[in-house]
matplotlib code that plots the C-alpha trace (Angstrom):
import matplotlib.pyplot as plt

x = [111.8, 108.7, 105.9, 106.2, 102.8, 103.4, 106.8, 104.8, 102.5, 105.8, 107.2, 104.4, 103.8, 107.5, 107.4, 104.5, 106.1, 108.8, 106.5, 107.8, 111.4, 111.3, 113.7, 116.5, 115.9, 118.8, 117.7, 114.1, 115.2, 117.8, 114.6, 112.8, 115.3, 115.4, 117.7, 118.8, 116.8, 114.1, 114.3, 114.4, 111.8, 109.5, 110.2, 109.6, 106.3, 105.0, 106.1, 104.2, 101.2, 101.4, 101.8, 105.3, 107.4, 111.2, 114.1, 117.8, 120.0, 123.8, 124.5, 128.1, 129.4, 126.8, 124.0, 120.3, 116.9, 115.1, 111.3, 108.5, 105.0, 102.7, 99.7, 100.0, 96.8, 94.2, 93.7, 92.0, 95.0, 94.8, 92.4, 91.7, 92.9, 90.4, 88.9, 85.3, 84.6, 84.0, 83.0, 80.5, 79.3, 79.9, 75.9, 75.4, 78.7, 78.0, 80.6, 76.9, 76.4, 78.5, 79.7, 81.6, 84.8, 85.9, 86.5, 86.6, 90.5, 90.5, 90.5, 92.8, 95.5, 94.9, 95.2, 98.5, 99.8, 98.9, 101.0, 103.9, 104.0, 103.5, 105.6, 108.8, 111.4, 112.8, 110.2, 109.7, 112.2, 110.8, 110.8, 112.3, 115.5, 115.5, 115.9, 118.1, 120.3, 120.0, 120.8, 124.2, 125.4, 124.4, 126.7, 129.2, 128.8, 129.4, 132.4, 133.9, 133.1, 134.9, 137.7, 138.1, 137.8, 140.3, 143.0, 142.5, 142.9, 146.1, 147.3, 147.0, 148.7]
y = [23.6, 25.7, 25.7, 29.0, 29.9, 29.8, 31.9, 34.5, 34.9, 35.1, 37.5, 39.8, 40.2, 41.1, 43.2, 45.3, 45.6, 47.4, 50.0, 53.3, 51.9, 48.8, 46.0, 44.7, 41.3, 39.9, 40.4, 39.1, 35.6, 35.8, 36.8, 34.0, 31.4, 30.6, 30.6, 33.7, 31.6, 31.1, 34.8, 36.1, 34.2, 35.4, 38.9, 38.9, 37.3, 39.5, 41.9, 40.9, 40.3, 43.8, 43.6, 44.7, 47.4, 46.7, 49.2, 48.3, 49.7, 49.2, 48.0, 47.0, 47.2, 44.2, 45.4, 43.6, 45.2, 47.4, 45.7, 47.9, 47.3, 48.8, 49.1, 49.4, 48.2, 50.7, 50.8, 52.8, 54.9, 56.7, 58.1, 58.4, 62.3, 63.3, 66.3, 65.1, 62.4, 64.7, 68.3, 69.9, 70.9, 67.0, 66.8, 69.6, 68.9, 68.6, 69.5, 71.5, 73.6, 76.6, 73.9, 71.7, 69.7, 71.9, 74.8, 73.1, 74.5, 72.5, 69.2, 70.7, 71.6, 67.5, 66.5, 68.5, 67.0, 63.3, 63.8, 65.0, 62.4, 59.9, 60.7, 59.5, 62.2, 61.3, 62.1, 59.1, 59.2, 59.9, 56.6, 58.8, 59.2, 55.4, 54.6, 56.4, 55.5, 51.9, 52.4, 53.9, 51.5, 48.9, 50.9, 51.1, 47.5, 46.8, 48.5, 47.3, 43.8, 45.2, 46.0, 42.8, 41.0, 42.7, 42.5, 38.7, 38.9, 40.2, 38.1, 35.0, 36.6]
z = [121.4, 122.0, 119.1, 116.9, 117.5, 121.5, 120.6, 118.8, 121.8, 123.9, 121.2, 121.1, 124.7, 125.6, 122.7, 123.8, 127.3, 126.4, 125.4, 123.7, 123.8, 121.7, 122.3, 120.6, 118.3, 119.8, 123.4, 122.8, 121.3, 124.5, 126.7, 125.2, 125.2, 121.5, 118.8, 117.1, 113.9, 115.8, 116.8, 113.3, 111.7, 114.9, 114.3, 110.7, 110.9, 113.4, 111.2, 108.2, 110.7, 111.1, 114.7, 115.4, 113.1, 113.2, 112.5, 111.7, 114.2, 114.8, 118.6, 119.9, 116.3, 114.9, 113.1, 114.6, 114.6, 117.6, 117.7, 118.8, 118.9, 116.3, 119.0, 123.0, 124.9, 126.0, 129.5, 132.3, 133.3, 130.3, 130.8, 134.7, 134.5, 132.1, 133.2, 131.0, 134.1, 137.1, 134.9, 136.3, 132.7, 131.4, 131.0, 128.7, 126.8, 123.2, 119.9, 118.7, 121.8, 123.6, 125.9, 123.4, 123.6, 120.5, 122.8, 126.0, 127.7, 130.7, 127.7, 125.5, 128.2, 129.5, 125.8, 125.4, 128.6, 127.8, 124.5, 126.0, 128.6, 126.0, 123.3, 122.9, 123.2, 120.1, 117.4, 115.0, 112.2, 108.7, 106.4, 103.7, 106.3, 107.3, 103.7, 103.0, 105.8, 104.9, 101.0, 102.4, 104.5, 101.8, 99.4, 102.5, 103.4, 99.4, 98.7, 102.5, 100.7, 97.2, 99.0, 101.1, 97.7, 96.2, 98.7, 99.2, 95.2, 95.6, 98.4, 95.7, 93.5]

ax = plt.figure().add_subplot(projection="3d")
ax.plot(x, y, z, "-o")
ax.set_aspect("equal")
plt.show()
């Protein structure tokens, strides 16, 4: 059995991999070759680190949680189109001149384009709606538990 530590390292990286799209919990412990335990106890602490955000979602009928990464790395490719690096004007560029970045269209139109190849189509869902969604299949998952009670009340009976 791996050391947690080593597992979170694992974790994390995966994690970060997928990117936009996030990954199952139950695939990562899979991915990793640990425990569904060992899974969930990862994915909470890196939660509480702060590192990873996770969001309850219902797959194949069994509920589990879809991991993503709170932060993707920085890296040269984003920002290898910027039209600021080869601008003829990039010298006397300055947010207090006539040349500024504040009115600059050619970095505004790249800015625009980097967010909509970047985003995910999906638009993040509003915590208010998450929690809400959760408190009613609580109440759902409840009363389905009321009513199995009750029927193996009456079976004894």
């Amino acid at each position: 059995m791996p050391k947690r530590n080593d597992l979170e390292q694992k974790a994390l990286h995966y994690v970060v991999g997928t990117g936009y799209q996030g990954v199952l919990q139950s695939d990562l412990w899979r991915e990793l070759g640990a425990s569904s335990r060992e899974g969930s106890r990862v994915s909470i602490k890196l939660e509480e680190k702060g590192l990873i955000r996770r969001e309850k979602e219902l797959q194949e009928g069994r509920w589990t949680y879809r991991l993503y990464p709170k932060r993707l790395p920085a890296s040269i490719e984003t920002i290898i189109d910027c039209p600021c690096l080869l601008c003829p004007d990039n010298a006397r560029c300055d947010p207090t001149t006539a040349i500024s970045p504040k009115t600059c269209q050619r970095l505004t139109d790249w800015i625009i384009n980097l967010g909509k190849q970047t985003l995910p189509e999906k638009g993040p869902t509003p915590p208010d709606v998450i929690e809400e969604d959760l408190l009613a299949q609580e109440a759902n998952d409840e009363k389905a538990e009321d009513e199995e009670t009750e029927e193996d009340d009456e079976s004894e009976e």
